[in-house]
C-alpha positions as a printed Julia matrix, in Angstrom:
247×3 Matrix{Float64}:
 -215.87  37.79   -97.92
 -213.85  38.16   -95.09
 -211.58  41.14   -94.52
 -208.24  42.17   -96.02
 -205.28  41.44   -93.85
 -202.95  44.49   -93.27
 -200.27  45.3    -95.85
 -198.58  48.23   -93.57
 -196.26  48.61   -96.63
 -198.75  48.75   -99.15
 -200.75  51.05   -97.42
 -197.85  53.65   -96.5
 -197.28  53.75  -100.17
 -201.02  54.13  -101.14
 -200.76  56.99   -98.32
 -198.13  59.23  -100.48
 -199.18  58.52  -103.81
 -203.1   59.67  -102.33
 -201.27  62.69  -100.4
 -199.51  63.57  -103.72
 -202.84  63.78  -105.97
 -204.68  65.41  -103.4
 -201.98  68.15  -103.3
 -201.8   68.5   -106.99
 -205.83  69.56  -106.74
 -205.39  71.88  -104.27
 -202.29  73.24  -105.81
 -204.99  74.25  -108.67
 -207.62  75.96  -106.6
 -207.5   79.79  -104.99
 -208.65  81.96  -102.24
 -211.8   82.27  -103.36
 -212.23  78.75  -104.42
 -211.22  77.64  -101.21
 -213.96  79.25   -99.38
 -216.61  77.91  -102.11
 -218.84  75.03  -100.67
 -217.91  71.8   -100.89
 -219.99  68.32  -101.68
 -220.28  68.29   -98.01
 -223.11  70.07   -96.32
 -222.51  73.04   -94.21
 -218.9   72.42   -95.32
 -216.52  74.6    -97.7
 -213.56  73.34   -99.02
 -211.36  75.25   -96.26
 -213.46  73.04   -93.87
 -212.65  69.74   -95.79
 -208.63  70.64   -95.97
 -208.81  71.74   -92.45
 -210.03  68.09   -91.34
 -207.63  66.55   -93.88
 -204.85  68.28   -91.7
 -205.88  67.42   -88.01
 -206.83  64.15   -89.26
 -203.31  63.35   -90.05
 -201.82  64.84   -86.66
 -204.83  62.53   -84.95
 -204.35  59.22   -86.75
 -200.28  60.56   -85.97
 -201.14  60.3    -82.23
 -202.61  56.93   -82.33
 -199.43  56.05   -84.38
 -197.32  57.36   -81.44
 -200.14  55.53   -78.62
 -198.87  52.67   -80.53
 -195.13  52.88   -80.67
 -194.74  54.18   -76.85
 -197.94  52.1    -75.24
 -198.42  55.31   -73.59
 -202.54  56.71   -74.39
 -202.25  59.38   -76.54
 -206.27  60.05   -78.31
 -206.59  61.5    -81.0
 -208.35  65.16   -80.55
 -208.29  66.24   -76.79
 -211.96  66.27   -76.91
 -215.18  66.13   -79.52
 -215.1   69.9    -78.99
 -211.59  70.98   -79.26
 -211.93  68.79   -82.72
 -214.43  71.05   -84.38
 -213.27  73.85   -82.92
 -209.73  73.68   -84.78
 -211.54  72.65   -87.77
 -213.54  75.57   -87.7
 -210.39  77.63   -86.97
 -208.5   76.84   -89.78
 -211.27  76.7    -92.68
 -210.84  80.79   -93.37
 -207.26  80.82   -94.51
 -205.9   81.09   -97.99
 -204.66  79.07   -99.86
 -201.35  79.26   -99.62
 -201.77  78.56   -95.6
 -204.0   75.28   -96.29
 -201.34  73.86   -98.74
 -198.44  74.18   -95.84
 -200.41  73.32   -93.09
 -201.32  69.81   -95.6
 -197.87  69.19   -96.95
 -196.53  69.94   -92.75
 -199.05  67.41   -91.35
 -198.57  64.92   -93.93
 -194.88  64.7    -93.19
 -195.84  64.36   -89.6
 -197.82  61.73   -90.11
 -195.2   60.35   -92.76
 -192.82  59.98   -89.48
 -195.33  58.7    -87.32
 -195.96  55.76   -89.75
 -192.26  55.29   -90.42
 -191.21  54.95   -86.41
 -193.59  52.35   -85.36
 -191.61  49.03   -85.25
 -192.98  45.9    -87.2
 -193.05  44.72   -83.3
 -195.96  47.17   -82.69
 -197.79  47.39   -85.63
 -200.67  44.44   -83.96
 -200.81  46.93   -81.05
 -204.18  48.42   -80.59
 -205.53  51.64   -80.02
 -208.82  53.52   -79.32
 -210.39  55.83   -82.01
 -212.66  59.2    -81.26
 -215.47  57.1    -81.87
 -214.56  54.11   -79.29
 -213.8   51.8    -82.2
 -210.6   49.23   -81.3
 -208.05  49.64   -84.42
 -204.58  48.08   -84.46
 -201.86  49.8    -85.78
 -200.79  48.59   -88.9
 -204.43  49.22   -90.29
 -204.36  53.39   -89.7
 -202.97  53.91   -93.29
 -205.92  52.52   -94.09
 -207.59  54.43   -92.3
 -206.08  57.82   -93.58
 -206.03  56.61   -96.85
 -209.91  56.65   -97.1
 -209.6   60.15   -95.4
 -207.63  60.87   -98.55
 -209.46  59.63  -100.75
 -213.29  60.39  -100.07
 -212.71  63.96   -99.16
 -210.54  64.57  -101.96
 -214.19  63.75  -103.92
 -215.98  65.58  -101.49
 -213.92  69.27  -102.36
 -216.03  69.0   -105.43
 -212.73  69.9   -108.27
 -213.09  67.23  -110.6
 -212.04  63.92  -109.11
 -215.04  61.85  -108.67
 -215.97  58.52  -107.24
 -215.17  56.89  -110.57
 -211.53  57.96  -109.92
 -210.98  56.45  -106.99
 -207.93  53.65  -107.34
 -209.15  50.04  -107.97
 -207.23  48.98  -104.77
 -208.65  51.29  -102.8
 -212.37  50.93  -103.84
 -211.29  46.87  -103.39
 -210.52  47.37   -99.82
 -212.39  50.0    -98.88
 -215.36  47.54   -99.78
 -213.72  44.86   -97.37
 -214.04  47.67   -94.78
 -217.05  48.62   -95.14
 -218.88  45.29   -95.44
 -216.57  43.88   -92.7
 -216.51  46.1    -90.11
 -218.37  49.64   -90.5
 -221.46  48.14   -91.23
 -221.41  44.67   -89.82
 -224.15  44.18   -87.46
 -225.34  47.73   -88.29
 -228.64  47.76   -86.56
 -229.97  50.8    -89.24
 -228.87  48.62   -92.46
 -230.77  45.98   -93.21
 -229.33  42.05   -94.32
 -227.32  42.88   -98.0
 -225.37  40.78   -99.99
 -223.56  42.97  -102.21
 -222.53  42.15  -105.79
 -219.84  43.11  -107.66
 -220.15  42.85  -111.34
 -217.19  40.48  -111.74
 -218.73  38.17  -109.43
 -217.39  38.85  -106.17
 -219.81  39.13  -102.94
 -219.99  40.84   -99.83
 -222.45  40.4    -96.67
 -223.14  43.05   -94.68
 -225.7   45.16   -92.38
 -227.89  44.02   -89.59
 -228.02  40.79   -87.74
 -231.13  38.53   -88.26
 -231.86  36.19   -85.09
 -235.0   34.19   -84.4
 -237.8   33.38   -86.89
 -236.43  35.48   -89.86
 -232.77  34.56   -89.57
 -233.08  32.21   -92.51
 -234.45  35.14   -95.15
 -232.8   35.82   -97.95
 -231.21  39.17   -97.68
 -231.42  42.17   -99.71
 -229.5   41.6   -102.72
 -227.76  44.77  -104.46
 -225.46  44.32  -107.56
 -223.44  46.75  -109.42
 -219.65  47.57  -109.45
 -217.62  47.61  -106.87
 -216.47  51.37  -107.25
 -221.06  52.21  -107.24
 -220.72  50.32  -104.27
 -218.49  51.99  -102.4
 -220.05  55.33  -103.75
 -223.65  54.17  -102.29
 -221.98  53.16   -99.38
 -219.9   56.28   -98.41
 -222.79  58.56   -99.44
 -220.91  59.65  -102.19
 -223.08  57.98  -105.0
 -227.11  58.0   -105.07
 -227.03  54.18  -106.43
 -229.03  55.0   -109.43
 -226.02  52.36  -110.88
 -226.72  49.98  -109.26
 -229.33  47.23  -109.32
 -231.75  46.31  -106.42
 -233.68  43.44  -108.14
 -237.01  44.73  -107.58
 -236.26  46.11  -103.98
 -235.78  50.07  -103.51
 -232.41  50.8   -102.02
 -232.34  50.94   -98.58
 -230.8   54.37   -96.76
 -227.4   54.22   -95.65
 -226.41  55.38   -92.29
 -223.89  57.78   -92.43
 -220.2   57.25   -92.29
C-alpha cells in the first residue's frame, strides 16, 4: 500500500480535535498525579506533557523554516532538548495545562501562516529525516495521540481515532520502517483485508522469500508497532513476533 497523500486541512483539524481531548485528560489529573510515572520508562507524566509542549514549539519552527526558507531546526541541540524537558516535568498542574494550551496556539499559528505555495517545501527533522511541510500535522498529530496513551489516565490504544490508526499505519509501513535494517520482511494484515509491506530489504538469493506474515487489526497493529501493544492480538501464523525497533 503506498502512502497517504497530504490532506493539510484534514490534518489541522485532526490537530485541534486531538489537542482538545488531550486537554480534557489533563484537565482531570493533579499535582500529585502529574508527577506519578507514566507508561513510559524513566518518564512521569510531567515528562510526557513537557515533550508534548516543546514538541509543538519544534514542529512550529519547522513550520516557520518552511514559510520563510530561512533554517530554523527544531531544538537548538539534542541536549538543550532534554534539558528543557527535564526542566519543565516538576511543575503543577496548573503550569503544564498553560504552558500546553500556550504552545498549542503557537503551533495553531504556525500551521495557519504557511501558504498553500509552501506547504511541498521541505525541511530537516532532529533526527535528519527530510519532511515536507504539509505532512507536520501529521506529524504532531501522532505526538498527540501516542503520548496521550502513554500518560497512562484511561485512553488506550483501542481509543485511538480510526483515521488516525489508518494513517498512522501508512506511516509506519511506508516510511518509519521501510528498509528498516532491524525489522525483518512483514506483510501486515488488517482484518478487513487490507495489506501493508514493510521492514528490511531482501537482495540476492533470498529476495524471493515469502515474508513474515502478521494479521490482526489495524488499531493491534499500530499498537505492536508503536510499542504501545505487546501483539498478543495479533496473529503470526506459526512465526513468533519479531521485536520492534523503537520509535
Amino acid at each position: 500500500m503506498t502512502l497517504t497523500p497530504p490532506d493539510f486541512p484534514h490534518d489541522v483539524a485532526a490537530v485541534h480535535e486531538a489537542t482538545d481531548r488531550l486537554l480534557v485528560s489533563v484537565s482531570k489529573l493533579d499535582d500529585t498525579a502529574v508527577g506519578e510515572p507514566s507508561l513510559l520508562p524513566g518518564w512521569t507524566r510531567g515528562h510526557v506533557l513537557a515533550h508534548l509542549a516543546r514538541n509543538a514549539d519544534a514542529l512550529g519552527n519547522l513550520l516557520t523554516w518552511a514559510r520563510t526558507d530561512v533554517r530554523t531546526p527544531m531544538y537548538a541541540s539534542a541536549e538543550a532538548r532534554e534539558r528543557d524537558i527535564e526542566r519543565g516535568a516538576d511543575r503543577s498542574l496548573a503550569a503544564q495545562l498553560e504552558d500546553l494550551k500556550e504552545s498549542a496556539r503557537r503551533f495553531d499559528a504556525a500551521m495557519e501562516a504557511l501558504p498553500e505555495a509552501r506547504r511541498a517545501f521541505e525541511v530537516e527533522m532532529r533526527n535528519g529525516v527530510i519532511e515536507r511541510a504539509d505532512r507536520l500535522p501529521l506529524r504532531r498529530l501522532a505526538e498527540l495521540e501516542l503520548h496521550h496513551v502513554d500518560l497512562g489516565v484511561g485512553h488506550t490504544v483501542d481509543q485511538l481515532p480510526s483515521a488516525f490508526v489508518d494513517r498512522e499505519l501508512d506511516f509506519l509501513s511506508a516510511i518509519k520502517f521501510a528498509g528498516h535494517p532491524d525489522l525483518p520482511p512483514l506483510e501486515l494484515r488488517a482484518d478487513d483485508g487490507r495489506r501493508w509491506r514493510t521492514g528490511r530489504t531482501v537482495t540476492g538469493p533470498d529476495a524471493a522469500a515469502a515474508p513474515l506474515v502478521v494479521t490482526g487489526s489495524a488499531t493491534a497493529l499500530v499498537g505492536w508497532l508503536t510499542g504501545r501493544g505487546d501483539g498478543s492480538e495479533l496473529d503470526g501464523h506459526g512465526s513468533g513476533l519479531p521485536v520492534v525497533p523503537p520509535l
